[in-house]
C-alpha positions as CSV (number, residue, x, y, z in Angstrom):
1,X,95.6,50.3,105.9
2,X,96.9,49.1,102.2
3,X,93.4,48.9,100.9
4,X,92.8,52.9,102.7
5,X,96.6,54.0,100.7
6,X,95.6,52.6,97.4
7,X,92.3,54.2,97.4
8,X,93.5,57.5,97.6
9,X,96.2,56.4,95.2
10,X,93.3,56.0,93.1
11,X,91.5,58.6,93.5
12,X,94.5,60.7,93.0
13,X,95.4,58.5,89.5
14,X,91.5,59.5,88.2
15,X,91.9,62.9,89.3
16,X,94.8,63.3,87.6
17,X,94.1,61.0,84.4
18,X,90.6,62.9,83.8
19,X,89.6,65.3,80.9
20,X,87.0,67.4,80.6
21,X,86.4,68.6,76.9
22,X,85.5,72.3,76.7
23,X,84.8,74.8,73.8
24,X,85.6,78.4,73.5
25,X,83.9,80.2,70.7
26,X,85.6,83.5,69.6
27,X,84.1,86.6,68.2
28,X,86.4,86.8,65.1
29,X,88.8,84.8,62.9
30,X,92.1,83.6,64.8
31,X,94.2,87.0,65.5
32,X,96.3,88.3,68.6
33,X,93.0,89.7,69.9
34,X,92.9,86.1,71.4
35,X,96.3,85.2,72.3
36,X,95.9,84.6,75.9
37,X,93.7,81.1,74.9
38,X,96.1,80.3,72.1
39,X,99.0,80.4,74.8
40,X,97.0,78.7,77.4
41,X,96.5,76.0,75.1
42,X,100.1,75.5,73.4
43,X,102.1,76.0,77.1
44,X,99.8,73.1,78.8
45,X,98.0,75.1,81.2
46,X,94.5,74.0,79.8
47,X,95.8,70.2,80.2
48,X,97.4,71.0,83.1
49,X,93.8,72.0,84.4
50,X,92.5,68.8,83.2
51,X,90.8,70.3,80.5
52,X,91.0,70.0,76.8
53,X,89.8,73.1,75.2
54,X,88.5,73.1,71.5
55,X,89.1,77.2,70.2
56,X,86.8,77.6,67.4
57,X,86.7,80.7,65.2
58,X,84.2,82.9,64.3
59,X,82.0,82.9,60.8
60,X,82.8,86.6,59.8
61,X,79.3,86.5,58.1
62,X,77.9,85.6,61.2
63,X,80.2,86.6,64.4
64,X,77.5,86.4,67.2
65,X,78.6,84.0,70.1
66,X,75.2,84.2,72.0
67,X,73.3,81.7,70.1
68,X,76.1,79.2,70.6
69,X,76.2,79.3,74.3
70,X,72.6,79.6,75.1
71,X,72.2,76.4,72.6
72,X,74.4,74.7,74.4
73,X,76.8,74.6,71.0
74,X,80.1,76.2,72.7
75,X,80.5,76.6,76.5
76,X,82.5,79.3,76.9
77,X,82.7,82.4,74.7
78,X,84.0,85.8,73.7
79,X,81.1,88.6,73.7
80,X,81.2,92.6,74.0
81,X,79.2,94.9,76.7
82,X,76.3,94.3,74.9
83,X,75.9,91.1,77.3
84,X,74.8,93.1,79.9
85,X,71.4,93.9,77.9
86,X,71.6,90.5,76.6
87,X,71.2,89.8,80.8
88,X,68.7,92.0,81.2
89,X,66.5,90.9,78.5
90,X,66.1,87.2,80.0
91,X,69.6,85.3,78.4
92,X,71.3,83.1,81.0
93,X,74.7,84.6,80.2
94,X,77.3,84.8,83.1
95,X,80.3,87.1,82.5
96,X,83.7,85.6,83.8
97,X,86.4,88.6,83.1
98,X,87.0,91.6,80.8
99,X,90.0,90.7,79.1
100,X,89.9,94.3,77.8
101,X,89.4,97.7,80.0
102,X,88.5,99.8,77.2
103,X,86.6,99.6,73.9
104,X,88.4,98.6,70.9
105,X,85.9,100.1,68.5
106,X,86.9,103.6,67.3
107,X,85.5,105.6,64.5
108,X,88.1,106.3,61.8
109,X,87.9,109.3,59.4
110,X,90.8,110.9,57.2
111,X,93.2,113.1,58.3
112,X,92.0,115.8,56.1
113,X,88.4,115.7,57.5
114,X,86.9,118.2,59.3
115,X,86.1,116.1,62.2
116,X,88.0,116.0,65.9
117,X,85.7,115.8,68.1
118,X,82.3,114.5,68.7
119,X,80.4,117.2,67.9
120,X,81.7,118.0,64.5
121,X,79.8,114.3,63.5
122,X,77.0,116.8,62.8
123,X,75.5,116.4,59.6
124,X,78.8,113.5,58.5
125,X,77.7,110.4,56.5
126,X,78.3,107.7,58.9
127,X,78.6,103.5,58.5
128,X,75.9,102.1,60.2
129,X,76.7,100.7,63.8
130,X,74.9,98.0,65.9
131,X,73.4,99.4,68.8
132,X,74.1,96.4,70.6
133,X,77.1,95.2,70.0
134,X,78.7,99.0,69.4
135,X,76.5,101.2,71.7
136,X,79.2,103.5,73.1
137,X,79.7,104.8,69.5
138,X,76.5,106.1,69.3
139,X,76.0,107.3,72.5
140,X,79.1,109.3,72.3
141,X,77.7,111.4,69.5
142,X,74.8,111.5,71.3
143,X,76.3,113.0,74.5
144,X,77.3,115.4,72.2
145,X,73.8,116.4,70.7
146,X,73.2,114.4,67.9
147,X,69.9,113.1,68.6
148,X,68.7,109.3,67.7
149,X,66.7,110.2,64.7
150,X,69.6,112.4,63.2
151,X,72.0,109.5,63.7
152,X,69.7,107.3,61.8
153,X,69.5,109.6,59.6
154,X,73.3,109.7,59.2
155,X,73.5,106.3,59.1
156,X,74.2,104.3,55.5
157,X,75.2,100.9,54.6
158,X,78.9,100.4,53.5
159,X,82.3,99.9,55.3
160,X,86.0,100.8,54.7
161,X,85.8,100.8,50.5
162,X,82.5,103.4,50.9
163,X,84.7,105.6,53.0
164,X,87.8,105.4,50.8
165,X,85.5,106.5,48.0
166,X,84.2,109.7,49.9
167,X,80.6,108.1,50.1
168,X,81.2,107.9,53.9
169,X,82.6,110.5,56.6
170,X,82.8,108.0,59.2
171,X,83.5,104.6,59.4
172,X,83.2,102.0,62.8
173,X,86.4,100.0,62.7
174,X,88.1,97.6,65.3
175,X,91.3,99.7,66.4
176,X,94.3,97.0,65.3
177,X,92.5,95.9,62.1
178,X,91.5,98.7,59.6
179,X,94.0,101.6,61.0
180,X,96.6,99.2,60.3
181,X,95.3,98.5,56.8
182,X,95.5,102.2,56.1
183,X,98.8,102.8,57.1
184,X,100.2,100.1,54.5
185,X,97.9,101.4,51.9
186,X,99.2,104.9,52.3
187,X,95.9,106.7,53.2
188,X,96.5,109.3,56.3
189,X,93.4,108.6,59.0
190,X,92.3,109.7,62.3
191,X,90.5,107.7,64.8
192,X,88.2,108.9,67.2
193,X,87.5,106.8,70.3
194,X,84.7,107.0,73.2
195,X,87.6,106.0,75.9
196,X,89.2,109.7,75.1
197,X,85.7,111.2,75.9
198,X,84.8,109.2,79.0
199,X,83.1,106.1,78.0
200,X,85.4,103.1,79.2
201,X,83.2,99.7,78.7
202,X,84.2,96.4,78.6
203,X,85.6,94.6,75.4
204,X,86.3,91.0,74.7
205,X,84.1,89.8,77.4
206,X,84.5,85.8,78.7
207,X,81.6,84.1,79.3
208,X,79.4,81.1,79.5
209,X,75.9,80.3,80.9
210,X,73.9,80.0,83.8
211,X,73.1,76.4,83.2
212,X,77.2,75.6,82.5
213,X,78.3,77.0,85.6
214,X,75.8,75.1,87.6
215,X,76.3,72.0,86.5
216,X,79.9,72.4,86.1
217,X,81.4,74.9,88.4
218,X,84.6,73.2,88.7
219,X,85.2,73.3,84.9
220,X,84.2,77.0,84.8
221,X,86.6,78.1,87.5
222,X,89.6,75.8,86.6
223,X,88.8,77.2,83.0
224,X,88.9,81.0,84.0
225,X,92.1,80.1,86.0
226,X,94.3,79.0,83.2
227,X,92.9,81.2,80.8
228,X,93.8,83.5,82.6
229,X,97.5,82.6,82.9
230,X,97.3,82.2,79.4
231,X,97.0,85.7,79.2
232,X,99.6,86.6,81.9
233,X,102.3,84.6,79.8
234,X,101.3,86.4,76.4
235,X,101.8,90.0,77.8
236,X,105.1,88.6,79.2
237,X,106.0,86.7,76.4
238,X,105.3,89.1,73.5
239,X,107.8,87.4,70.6
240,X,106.8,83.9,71.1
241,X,102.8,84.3,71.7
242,X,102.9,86.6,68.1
243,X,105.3,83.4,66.5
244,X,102.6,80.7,68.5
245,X,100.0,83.0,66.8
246,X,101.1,83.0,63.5
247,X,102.0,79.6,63.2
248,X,99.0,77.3,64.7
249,X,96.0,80.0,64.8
250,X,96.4,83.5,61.9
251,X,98.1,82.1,59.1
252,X,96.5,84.3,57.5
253,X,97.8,87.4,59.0
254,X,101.4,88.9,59.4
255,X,104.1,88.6,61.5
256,X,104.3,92.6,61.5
257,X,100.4,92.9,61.6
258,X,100.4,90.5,64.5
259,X,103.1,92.6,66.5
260,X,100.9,95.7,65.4
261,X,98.5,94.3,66.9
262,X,99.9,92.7,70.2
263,X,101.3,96.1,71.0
264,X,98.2,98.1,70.5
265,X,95.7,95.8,72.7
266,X,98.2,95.4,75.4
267,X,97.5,98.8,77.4
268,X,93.9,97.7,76.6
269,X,94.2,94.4,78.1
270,X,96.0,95.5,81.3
271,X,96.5,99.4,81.7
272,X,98.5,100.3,85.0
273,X,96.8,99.8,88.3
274,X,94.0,97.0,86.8
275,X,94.1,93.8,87.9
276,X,93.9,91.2,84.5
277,X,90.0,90.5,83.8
278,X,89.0,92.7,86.0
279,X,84.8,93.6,86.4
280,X,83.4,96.0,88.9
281,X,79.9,96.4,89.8
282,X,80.7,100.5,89.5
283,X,81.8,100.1,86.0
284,X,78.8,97.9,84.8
285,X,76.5,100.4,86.1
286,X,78.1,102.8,83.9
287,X,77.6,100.3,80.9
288,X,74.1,100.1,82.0
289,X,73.4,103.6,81.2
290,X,74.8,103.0,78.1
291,X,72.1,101.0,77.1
292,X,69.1,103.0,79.5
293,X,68.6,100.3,81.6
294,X,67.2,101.5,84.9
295,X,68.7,100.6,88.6
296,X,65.8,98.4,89.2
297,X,66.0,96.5,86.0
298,X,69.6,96.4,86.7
299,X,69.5,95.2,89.9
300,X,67.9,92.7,88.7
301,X,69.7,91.6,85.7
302,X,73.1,91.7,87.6
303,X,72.0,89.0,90.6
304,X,74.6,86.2,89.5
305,X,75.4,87.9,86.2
306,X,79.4,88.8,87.1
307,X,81.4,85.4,88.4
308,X,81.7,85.0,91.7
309,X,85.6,84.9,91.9
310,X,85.5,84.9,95.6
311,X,83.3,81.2,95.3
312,X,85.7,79.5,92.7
313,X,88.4,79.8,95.2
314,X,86.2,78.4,97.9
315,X,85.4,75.9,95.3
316,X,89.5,75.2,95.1
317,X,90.0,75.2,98.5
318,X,87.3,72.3,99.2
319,X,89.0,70.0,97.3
320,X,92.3,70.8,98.9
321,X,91.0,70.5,102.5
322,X,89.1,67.2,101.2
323,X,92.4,65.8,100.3
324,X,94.0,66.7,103.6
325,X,91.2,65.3,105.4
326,X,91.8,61.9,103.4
327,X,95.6,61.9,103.8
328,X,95.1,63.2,107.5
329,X,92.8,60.1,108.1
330,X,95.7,57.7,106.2
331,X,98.4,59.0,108.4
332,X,96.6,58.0,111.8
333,X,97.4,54.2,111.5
334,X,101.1,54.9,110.6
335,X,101.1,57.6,113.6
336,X,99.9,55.1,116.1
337,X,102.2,52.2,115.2
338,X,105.0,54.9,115.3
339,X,104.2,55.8,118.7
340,X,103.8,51.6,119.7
341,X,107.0,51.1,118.4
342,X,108.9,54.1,120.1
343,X,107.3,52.7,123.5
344,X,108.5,49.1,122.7
């Protein structure tokens, strides 16, 4: 009976003394964009997973997360909708959650510009755009009748300082970094977004890979879990995840730029009505006319591509019905010699 206690004593001291070392690879340089990790990480609920989670920053010159994770480099990272095609063209991606509902990539012209609406992009000097990583910017002038070859056309290499010059009409810019950049400077903008003319993909993707999750599937959903409480704390704990933010991850960045930021992405993060990293099938099928992939090649690509939520809590509930099997099988002895003694 001693020997059967301490055993599960032991088991329960490993399972509790045990570490798994993770990476998450971001998209970009430290920011509030990722504040959900950062929190997860400084509040304990990585450890408290059993997991100790490296967060590794992204080289601005070279932002793409894919390589990593396919290589085996980072396990988990941040990605766009692009993943999808990624998917369909043979990578062993597996996407975890949408951390944001709607694109954060906007184009931005100024406010005394001609162009409102889609349409008026007719003819405009543009900044070149990746059609992976930025597709619904493209194809939302291309809804409106700009065709490919007058968008490559229109296309020209440059960013923000082209566009201040006049050399650009239109520039792509992330919708909490550039905007803000122009408010301090002075310069009046607009920005013109595909979520105000129907195209609502996925941003800020979580994922990691095929060959991850099977060999650790544990890791991945106890992972997901506490990132994902990360992120509920930050959207209740605006002050302090901006000051946690500040102080251990964007040195770099301001306090009031950080704020900017937090309160900009938090409708995007969790608008009314949407459950926190929330993925529908629906949704990605929209995506996936984004990028013309057909419903058979879709079909296809999306067999195991979106986590199985529904099997990481099976996963969790094993291990809990494992552990009352043990302690059920403990507590016989000390039931019986209850009972014998009662009858004495």
């Amino acid at each position: 009976m001693k020997s059967l206690l301490g055993l599960i004593c032991l088991m329960l001291s490993m399972s509790a003394q045990s570490v798994d070392n993770v990476s998450l690879q971001l998209k970009w340089t430290h920011q509030f964009q990722f504040a959900g990790y950062y929190m997860a990480a400084e509040k304990g609920f990585y450890k408290e997973a059993g997991l100790n989670v490296a967060i590794i920053p992204a080289d601005p010159n070279d932002p793409d997360t894919f390589p990593k994770v396919l290589n085996g480099q980072a396990d988990f990272a941040i990605t766009h909708s692009g993943i999808l095609q990624k998917r369909q063209q043979g990578a062993s991606v597996v996407a975890l959650g949408a951390i944001l509902q709607f694109s954060p990539y906007c184009w931005m012209v100024k406010n005394n510009s001609d162009i409102f609406q889609p349409r008026d992009f007719v003819g405009k000097k543009l900044s070149k755009v990746s059609s992976l990583e930025n597709a619904e910017l493209l194809v939302m002038l291309q809804r409106a009748g700009l065709s490919q070859e007058s968008l490559m056309a229109a296309s020209h290499e440059g960013g923000v300082k082209e566009w201040l010059a006049g050399d650009l009409d239109a520039v792509q810019v992330y919708v909490t970094n550039e905007p803000y950049s122009m408010t301090l400077r002075g310069v009046g903008y607009r920005i013109i977004c595909p979520q105000k003319f129907g195209l609502n993909v996925y941003g800020d993707i979580l994922y990691t890979s095929e060959q991850f999750l099977a060999k650790k599937p544990e890791v991945v959903e106890r992972f997901y879990r506490a990132s994902l409480k990360g992120w509920r704390y930050a959207l209740l704990h605006l002050e302090e995840s901006i000051d946690v933010t500040k102080q251990h991850y964007a040195k770099h960045k301001s306090v009031q730029e950080l704020a900017y930021e937090a309160h900009v992405l938090a409708s995007y993060i969790q608008p009314p009505g949407i459950k926190l990293g929330n993925m529908s099938m629906a949704k990605w099928r929209l995506i996936a006319e984004l990028y013309g992939i057909e419903q058979a090649d879709f079909d296809q690509a999306f067999d195991g591509f979106m986590y199985d939520q529904q099997q990481a809590e099976a996963i969790e509930l094993s291990w809990m019905l494992i552990l009352a099997i043990i302690l059920s099988i403990a507590c016989v002895p000390l039931y019986s010699r209850l009972i014998s003694s009662n009858r004495r």
